[in-house]
Each structure stands twice: as structure tokens, then as C-alpha cells.
SEMARMI-987181 format. One record per residue: residue number from 1; x, y, z of N, C-alpha, C in turn. Coordinates in steps of 0.1 Angstrom, whole numbers, plus 2048, in hexadecimal, padded with zeros to 3 digits. Each point is the difference from the previous one (the first is absolute). Layout:
% residues N
<tilo resi="NUM" n_xx="X" n_yy="Y" n_zz="Z" ca_xx="X" ca_yy="Y" ca_zz="Z" c_xx="X" c_yy="Y" c_zz="Z"/>
...
//
This chain:
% residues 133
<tilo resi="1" n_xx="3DE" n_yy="590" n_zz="A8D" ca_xx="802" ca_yy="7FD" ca_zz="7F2" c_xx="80F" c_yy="7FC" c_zz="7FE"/>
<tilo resi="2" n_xx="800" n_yy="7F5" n_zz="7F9" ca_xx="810" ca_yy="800" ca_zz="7FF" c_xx="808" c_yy="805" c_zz="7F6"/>
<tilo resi="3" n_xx="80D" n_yy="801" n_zz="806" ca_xx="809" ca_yy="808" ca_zz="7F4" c_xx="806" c_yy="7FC" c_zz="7F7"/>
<tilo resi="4" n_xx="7FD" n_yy="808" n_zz="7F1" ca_xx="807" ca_yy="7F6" ca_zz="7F5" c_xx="810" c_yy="805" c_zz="802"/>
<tilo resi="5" n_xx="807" n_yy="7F8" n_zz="7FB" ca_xx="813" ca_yy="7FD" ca_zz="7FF" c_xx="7FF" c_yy="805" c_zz="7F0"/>
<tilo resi="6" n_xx="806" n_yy="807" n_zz="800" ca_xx="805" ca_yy="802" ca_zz="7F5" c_xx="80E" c_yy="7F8" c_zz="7FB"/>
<tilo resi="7" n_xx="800" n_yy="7F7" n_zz="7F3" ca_xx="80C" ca_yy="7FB" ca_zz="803" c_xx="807" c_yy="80C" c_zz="7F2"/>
<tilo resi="8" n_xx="80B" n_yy="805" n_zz="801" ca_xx="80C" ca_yy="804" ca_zz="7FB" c_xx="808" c_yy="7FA" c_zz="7F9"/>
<tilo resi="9" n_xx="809" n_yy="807" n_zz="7F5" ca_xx="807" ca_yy="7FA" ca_zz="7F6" c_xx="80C" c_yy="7FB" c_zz="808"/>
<tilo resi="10" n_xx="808" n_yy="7FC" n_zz="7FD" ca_xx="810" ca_yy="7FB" ca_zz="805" c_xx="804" c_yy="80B" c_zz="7F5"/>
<tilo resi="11" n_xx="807" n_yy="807" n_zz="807" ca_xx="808" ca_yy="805" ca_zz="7F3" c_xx="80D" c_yy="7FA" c_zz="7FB"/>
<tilo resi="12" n_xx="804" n_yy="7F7" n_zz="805" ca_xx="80E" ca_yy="7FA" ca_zz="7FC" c_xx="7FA" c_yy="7F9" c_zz="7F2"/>
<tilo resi="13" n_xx="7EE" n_yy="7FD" n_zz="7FB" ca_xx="800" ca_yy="7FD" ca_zz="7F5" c_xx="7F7" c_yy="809" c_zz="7F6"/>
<tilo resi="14" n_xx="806" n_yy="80B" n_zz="802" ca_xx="801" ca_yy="80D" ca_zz="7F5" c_xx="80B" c_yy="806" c_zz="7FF"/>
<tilo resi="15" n_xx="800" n_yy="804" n_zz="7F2" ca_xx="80A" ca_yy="808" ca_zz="7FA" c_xx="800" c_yy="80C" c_zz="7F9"/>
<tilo resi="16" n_xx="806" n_yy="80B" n_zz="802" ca_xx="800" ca_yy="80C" ca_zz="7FB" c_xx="80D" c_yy="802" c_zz="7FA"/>
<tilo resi="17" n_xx="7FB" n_yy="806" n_zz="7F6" ca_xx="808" ca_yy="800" ca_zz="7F8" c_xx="7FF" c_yy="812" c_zz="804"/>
<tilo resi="18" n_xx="813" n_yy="802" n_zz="7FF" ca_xx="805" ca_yy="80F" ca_zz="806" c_xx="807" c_yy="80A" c_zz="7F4"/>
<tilo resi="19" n_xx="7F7" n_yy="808" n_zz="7F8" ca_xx="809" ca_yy="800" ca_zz="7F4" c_xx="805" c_yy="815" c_zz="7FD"/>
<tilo resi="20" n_xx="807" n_yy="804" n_zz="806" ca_xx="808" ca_yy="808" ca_zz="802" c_xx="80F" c_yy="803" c_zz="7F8"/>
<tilo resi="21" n_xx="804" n_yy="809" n_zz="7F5" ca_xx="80C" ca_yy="801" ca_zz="7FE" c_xx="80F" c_yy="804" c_zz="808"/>
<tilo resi="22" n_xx="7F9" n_yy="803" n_zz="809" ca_xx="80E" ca_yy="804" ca_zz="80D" c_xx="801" c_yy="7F4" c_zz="808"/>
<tilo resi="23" n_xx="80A" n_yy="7F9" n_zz="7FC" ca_xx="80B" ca_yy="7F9" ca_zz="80B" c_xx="7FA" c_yy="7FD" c_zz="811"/>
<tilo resi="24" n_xx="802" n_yy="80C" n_zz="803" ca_xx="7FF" ca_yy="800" ca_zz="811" c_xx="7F4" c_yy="7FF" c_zz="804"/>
<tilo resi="25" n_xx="7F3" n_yy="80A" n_zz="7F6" ca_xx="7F3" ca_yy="7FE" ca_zz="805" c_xx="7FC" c_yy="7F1" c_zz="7FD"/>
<tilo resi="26" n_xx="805" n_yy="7FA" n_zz="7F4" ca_xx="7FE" ca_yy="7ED" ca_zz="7FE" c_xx="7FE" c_yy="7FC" c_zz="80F"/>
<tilo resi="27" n_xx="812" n_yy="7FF" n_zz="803" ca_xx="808" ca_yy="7FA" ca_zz="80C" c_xx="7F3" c_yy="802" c_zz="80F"/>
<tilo resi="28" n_xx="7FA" n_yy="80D" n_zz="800" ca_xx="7FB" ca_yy="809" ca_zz="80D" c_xx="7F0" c_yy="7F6" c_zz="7FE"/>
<tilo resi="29" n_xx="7FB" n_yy="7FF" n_zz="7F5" ca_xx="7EF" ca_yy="7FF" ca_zz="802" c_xx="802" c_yy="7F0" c_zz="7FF"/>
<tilo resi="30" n_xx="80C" n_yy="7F3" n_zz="7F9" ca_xx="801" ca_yy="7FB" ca_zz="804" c_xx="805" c_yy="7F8" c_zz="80D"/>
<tilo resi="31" n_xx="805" n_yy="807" n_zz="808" ca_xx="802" ca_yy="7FB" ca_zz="810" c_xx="7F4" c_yy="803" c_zz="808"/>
<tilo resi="32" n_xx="7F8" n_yy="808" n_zz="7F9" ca_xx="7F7" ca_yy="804" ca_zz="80C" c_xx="7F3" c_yy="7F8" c_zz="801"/>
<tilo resi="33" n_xx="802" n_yy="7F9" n_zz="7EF" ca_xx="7F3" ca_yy="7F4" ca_zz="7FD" c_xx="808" c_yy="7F3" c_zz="807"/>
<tilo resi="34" n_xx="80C" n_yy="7FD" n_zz="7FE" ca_xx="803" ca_yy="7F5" ca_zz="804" c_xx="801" c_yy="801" c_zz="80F"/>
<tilo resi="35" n_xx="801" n_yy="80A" n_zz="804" ca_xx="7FF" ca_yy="800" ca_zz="810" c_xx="7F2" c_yy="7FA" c_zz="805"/>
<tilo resi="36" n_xx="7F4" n_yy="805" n_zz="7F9" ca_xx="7F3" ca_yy="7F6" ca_zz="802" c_xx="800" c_yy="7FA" c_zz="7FB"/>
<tilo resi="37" n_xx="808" n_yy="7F6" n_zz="7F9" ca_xx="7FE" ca_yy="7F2" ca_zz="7F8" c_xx="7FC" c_yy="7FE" c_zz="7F5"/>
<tilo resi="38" n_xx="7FE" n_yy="80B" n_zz="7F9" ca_xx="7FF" ca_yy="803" ca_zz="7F0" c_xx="805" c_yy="7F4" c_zz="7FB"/>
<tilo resi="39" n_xx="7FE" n_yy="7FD" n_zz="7F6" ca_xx="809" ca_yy="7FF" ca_zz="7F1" c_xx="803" c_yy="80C" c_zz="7F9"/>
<tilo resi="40" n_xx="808" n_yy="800" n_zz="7FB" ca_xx="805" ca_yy="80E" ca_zz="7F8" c_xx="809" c_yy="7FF" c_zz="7F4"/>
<tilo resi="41" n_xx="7FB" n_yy="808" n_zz="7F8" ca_xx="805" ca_yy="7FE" ca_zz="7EC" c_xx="805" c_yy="80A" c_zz="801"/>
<tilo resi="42" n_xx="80E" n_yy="805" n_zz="800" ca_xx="804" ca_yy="80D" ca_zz="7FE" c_xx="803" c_yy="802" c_zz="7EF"/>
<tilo resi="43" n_xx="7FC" n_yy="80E" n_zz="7FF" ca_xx="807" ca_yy="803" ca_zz="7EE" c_xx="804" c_yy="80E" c_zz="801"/>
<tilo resi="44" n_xx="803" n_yy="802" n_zz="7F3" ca_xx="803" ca_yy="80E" ca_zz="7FF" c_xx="7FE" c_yy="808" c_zz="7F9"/>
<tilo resi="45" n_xx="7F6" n_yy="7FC" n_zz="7FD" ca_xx="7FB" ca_yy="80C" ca_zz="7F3" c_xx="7EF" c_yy="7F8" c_zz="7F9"/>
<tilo resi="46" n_xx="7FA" n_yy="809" n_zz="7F6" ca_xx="7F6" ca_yy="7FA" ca_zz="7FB" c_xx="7FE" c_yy="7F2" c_zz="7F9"/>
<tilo resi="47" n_xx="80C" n_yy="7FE" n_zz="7F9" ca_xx="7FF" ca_yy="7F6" ca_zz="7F6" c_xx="800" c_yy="7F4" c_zz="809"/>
<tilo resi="48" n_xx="808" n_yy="7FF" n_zz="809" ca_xx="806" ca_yy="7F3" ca_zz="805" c_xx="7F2" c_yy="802" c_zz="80A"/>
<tilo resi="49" n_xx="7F8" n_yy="807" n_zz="809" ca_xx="7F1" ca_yy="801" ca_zz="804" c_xx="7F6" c_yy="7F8" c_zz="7F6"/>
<tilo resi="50" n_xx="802" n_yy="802" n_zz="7F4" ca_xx="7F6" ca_yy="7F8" ca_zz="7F8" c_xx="805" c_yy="7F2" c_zz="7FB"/>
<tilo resi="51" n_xx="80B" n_yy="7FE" n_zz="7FF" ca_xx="806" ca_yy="7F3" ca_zz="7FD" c_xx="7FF" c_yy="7F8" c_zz="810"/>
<tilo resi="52" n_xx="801" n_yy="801" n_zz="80D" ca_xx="7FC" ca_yy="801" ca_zz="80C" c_xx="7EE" c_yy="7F8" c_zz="800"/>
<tilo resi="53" n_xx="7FA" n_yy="80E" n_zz="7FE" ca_xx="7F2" ca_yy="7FC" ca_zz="800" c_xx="7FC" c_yy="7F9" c_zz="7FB"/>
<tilo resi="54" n_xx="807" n_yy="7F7" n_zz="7F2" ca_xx="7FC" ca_yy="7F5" ca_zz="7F6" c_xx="805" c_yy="7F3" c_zz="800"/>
<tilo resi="55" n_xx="807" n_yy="801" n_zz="806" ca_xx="807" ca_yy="7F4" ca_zz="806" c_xx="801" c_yy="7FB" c_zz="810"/>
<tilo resi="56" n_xx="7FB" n_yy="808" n_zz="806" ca_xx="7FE" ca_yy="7FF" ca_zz="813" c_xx="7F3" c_yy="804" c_zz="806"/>
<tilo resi="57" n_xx="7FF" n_yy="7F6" n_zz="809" ca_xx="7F2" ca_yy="805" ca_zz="80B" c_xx="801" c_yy="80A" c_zz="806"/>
<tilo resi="58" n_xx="7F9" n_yy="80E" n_zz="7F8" ca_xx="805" ca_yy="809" ca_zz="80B" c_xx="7F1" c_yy="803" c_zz="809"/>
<tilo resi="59" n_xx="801" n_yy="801" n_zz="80C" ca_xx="7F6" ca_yy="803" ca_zz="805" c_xx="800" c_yy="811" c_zz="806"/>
<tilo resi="60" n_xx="805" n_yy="809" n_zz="7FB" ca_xx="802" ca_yy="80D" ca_zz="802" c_xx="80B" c_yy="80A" c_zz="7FC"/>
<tilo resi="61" n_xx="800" n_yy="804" n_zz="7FC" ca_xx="80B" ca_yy="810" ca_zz="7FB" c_xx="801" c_yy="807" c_zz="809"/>
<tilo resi="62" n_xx="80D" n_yy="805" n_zz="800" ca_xx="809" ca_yy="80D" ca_zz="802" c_xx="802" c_yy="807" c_zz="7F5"/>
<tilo resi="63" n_xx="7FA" n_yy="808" n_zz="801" ca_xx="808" ca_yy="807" ca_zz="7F1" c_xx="805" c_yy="811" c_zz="801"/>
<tilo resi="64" n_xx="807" n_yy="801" n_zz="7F9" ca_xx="808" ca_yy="80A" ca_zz="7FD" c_xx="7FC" c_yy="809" c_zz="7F5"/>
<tilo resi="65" n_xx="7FC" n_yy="80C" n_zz="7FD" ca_xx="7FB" ca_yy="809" ca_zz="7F8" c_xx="80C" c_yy="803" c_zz="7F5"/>
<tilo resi="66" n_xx="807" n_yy="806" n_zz="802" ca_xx="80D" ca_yy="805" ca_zz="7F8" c_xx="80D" c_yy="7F6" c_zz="800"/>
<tilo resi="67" n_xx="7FE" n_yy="7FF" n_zz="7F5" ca_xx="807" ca_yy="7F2" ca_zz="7FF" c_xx="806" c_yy="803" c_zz="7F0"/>
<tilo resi="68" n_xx="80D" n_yy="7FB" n_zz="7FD" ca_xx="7FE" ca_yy="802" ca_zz="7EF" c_xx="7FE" c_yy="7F4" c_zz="7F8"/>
<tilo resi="69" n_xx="800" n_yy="801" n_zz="7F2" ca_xx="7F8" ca_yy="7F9" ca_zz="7FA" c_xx="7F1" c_yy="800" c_zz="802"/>
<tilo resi="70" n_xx="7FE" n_yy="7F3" n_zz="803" ca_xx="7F0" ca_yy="801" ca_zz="802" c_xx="7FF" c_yy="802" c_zz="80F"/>
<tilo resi="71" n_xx="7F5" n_yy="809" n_zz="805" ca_xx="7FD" ca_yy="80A" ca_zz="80D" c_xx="7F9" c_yy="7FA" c_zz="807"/>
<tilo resi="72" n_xx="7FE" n_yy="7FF" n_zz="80D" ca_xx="7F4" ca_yy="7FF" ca_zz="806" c_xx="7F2" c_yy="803" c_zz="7FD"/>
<tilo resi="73" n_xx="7FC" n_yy="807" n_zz="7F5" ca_xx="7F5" ca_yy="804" ca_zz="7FC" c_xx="7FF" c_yy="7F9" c_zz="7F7"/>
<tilo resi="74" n_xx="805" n_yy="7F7" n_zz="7F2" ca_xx="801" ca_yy="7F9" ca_zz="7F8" c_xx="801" c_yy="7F0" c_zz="806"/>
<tilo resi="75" n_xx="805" n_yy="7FE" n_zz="809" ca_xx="7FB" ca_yy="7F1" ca_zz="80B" c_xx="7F5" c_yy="800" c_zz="805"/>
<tilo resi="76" n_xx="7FC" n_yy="80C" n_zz="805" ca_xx="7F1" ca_yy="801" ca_zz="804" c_xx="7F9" c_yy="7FE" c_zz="7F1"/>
<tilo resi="77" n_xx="7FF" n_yy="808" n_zz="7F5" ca_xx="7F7" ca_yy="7FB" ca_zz="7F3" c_xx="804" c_yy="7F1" c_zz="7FE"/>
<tilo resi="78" n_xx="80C" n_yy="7FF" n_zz="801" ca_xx="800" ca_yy="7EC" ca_zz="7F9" c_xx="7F6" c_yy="7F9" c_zz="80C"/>
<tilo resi="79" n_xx="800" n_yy="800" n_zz="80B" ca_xx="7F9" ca_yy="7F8" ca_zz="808" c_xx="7F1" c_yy="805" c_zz="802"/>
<tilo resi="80" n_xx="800" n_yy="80A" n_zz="7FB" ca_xx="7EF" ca_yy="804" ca_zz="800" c_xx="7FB" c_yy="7F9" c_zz="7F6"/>
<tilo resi="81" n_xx="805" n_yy="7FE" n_zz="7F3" ca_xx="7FA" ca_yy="7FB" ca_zz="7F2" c_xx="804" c_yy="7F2" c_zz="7FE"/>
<tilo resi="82" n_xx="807" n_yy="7FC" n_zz="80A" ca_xx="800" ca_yy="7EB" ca_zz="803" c_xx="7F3" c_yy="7FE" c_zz="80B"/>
<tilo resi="83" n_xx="7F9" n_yy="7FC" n_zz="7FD" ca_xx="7F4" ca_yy="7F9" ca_zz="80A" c_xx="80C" c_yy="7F4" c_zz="80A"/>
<tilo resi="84" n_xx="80B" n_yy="7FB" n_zz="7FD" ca_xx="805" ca_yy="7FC" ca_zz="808" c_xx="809" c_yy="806" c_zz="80C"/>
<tilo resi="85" n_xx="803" n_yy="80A" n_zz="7F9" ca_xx="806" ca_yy="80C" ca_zz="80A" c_xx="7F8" c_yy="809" c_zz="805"/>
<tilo resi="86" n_xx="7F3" n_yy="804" n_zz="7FC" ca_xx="7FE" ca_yy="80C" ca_zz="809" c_xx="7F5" c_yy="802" c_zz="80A"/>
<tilo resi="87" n_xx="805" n_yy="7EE" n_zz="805" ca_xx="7F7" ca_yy="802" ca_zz="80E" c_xx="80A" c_yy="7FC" c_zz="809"/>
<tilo resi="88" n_xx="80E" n_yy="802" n_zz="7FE" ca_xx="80B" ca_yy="801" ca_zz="807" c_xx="803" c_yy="80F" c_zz="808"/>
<tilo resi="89" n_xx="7FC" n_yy="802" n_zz="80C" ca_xx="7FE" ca_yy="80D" ca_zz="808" c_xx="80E" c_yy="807" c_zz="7FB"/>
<tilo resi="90" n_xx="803" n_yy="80A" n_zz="7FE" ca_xx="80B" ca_yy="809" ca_zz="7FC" c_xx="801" c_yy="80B" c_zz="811"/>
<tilo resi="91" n_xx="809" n_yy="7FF" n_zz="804" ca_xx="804" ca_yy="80C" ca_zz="806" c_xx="80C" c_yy="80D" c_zz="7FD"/>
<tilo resi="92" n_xx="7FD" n_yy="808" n_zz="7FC" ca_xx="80B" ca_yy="808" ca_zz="7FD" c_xx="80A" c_yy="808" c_zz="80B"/>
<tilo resi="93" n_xx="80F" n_yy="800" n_zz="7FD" ca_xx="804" ca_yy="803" ca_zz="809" c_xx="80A" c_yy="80B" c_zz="7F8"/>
<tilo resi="94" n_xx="801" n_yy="80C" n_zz="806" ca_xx="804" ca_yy="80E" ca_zz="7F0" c_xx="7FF" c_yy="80B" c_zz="807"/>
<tilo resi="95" n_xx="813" n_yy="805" n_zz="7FB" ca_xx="7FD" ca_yy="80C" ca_zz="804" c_xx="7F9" c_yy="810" c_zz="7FA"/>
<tilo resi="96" n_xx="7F7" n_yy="7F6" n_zz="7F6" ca_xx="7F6" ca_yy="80F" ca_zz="7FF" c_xx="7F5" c_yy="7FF" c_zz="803"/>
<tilo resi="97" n_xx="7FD" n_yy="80C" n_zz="805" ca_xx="7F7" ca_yy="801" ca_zz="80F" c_xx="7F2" c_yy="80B" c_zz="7F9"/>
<tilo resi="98" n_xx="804" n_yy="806" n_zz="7F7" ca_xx="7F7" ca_yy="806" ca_zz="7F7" c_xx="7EE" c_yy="7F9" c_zz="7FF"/>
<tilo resi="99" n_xx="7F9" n_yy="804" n_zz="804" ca_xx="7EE" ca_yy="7FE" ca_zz="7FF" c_xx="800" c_yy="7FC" c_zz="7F0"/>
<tilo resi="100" n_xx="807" n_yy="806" n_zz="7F6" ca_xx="7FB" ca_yy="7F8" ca_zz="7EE" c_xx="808" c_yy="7F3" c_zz="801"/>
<tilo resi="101" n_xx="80B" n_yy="7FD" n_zz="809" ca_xx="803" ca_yy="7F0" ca_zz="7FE" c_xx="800" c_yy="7FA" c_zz="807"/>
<tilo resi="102" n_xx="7F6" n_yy="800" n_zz="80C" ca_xx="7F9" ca_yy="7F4" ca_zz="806" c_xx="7F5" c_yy="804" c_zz="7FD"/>
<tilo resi="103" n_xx="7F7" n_yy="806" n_zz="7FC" ca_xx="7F7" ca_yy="7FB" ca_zz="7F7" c_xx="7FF" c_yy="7FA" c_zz="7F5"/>
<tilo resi="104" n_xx="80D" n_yy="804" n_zz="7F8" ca_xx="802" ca_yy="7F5" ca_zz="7F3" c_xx="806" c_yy="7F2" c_zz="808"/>
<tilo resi="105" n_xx="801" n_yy="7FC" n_zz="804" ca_xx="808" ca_yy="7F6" ca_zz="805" c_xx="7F4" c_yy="7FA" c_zz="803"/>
<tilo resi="106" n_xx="7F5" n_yy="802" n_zz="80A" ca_xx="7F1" ca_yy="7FC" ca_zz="803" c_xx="7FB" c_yy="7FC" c_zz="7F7"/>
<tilo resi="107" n_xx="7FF" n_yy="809" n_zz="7F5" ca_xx="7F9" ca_yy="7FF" ca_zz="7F2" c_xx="804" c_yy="7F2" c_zz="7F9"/>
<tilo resi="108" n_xx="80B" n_yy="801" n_zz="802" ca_xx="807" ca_yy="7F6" ca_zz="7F7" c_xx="802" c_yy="7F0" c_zz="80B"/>
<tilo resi="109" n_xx="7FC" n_yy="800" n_zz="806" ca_xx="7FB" ca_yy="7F6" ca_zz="80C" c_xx="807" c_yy="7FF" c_zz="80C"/>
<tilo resi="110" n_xx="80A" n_yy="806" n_zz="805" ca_xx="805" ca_yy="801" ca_zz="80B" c_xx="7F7" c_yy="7FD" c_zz="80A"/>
<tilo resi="111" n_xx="802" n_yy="7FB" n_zz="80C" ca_xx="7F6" ca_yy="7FE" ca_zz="808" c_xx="7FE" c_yy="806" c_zz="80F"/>
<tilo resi="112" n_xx="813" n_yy="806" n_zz="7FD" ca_xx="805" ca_yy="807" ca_zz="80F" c_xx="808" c_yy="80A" c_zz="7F8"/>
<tilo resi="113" n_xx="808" n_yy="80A" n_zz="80A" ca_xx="80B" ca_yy="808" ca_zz="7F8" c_xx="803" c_yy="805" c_zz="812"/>
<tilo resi="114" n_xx="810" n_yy="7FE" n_zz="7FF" ca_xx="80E" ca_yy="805" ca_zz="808" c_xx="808" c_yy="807" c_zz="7FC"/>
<tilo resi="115" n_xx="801" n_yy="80B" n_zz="808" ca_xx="809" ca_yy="80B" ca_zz="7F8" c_xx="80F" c_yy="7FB" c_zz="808"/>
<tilo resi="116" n_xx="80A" n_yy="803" n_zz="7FA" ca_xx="80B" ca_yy="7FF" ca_zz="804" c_xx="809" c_yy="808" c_zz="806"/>
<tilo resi="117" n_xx="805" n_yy="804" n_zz="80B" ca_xx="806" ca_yy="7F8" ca_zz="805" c_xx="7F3" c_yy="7F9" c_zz="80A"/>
<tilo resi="118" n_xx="7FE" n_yy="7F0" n_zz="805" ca_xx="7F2" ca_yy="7FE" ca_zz="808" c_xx="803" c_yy="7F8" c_zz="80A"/>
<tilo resi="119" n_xx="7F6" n_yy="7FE" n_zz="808" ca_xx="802" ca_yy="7F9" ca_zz="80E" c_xx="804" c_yy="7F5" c_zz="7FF"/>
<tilo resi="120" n_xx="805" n_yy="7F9" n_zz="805" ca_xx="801" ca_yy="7EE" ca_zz="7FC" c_xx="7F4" c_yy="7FF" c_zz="803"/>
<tilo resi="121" n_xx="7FA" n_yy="800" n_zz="811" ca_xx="7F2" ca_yy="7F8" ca_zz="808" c_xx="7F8" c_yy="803" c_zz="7F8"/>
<tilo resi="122" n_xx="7FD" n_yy="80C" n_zz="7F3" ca_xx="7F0" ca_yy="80A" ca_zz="7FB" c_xx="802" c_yy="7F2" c_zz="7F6"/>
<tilo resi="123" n_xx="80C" n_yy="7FF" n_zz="7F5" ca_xx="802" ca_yy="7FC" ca_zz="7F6" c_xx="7FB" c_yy="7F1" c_zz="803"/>
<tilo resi="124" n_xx="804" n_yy="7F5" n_zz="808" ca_xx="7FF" ca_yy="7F6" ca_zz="809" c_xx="7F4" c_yy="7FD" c_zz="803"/>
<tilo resi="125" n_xx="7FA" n_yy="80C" n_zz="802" ca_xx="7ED" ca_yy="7FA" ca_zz="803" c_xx="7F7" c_yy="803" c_zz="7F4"/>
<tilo resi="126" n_xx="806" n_yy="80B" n_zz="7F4" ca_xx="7F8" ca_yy="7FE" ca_zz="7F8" c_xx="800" c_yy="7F7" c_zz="7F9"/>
<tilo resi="127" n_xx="80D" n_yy="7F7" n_zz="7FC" ca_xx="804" ca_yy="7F4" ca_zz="7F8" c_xx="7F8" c_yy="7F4" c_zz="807"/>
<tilo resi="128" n_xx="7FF" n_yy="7FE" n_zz="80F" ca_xx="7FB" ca_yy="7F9" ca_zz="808" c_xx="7EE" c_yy="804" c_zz="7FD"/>
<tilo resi="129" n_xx="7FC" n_yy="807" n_zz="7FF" ca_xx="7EF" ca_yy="803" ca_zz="7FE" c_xx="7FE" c_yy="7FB" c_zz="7F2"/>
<tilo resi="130" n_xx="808" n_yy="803" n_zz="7F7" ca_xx="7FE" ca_yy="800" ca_zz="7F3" c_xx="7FF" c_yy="7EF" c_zz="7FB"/>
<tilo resi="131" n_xx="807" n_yy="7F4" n_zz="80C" ca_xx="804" ca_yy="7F2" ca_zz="7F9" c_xx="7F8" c_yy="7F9" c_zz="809"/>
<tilo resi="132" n_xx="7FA" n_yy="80B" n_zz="80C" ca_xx="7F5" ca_yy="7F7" ca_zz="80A" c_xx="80B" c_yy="7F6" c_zz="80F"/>
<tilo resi="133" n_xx="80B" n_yy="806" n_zz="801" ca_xx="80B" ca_yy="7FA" ca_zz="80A" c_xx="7FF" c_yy="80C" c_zz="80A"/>
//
């Protein structure tokens, strides 16, 4: 029987958008996309994540739980309640590690959840499973 080939995304033509209020974690989850050829949207907070998502192809999130202003949990509701947004895979990446908020984060569509501090390689294959690269 012969074997089917799966053909694979290129990831150099996806973009994730990385939206975190700490500086360094930005700088850290963006070298580690761009090391596989990402495209990458860095922000810093919720607002500029939704202004992001409305104006750019994003083909996946990073996102950040505690955030001020608008939170990681309030980006997850705006993109659940856009039929254009919320079949954009969410991964959460947060240092709260608590069972009530990665289940609210699921609830609210998250599609993965990373606690922080995290692996690069763990973080790197679930973004890679999640866009089909």
C-alpha cells in the first residue's frame, strides 16, 4: 500500500501574534518563534492584542493572563464573540497554575495553556501542533 505524504505548513507564512505585558517574556517567546521562522506581532498588553487582531493575519496567540487593563481573560471573550476571531487557536502562556484558571481560560477558548516559567522545545511543539507545521 502506498504511503500518503503529508504536506506541512511553511511556517515562515504564519503569524502569531505574542501578547504579554513583561518586556523580557515579549523579547523570550519572540526569538523562540522566530528561530522556527514564525512571523511574529509582539504587544503589550490587551488593548493593543485587539487592535492587533483587527487589523493583522493572525494565525495564533500567545497570550498572557494578567495583564492590566484589559486581561487575558477579556481577549479570550472578545475573540470568542467575533466569528472572525474565534477560530484563531489561543495558547496561553501564565503564571497562574491554579485548576479554576485553566479551566476558565478553556472555557473561554483557549486551546492549549503553559505555565510559566516553560520549556522552549514543550512550548515550540505545541504552537507547531496547533498551526499544523
Amino acid at each position: 500500500m502506498p504511503v500518503k505524504l503529508i504536506q506541512l505548513m511553511d511556517a515562515s507564512n504564519l503569524t502569531v501574534l505574542v501578547v504579554d505585558d513583561d518586556f523580557f517574556n515579549v523579547q523570550v517567546l519572540q526569538a523562540i518563534l522566530e528561530n522556527a521562522r514564525f512571523n511574529v506581532v509582539p504587544v503589550y498588553g490587551g488593548f493593543e492584542a485587539i487592535e492587533k487582531l483587527s487589523t493583522e493575519k493572525i494565525d495564533l496567540v500567545l497570550l498572557d493572563l494578567l495583564m492590566p487593563g484589559i486581561d487575558g481573560f477579556q481577549v479570550l471573550d472578545f475573540m470568542k464573540e467575533d466569528s472572525r476571531f474565534s477560530i484563531i487557536p489561543v495558547i496561553v502562556v501564565s503564571a497562574l497554575t491554579e485548576y479554576e484558571h485553566i479551566t476558565k481560560a478553556t472555557e473561554k477558548g483557549a486551546k492549549d495553556y503553559v505555565t510559566k516559567p516553560f520549556i522552549n522545545s514543550i512550548l515550540l511543539e505545541k504552537v507547531q501542533r496547533l498551526v499544523g507545521v
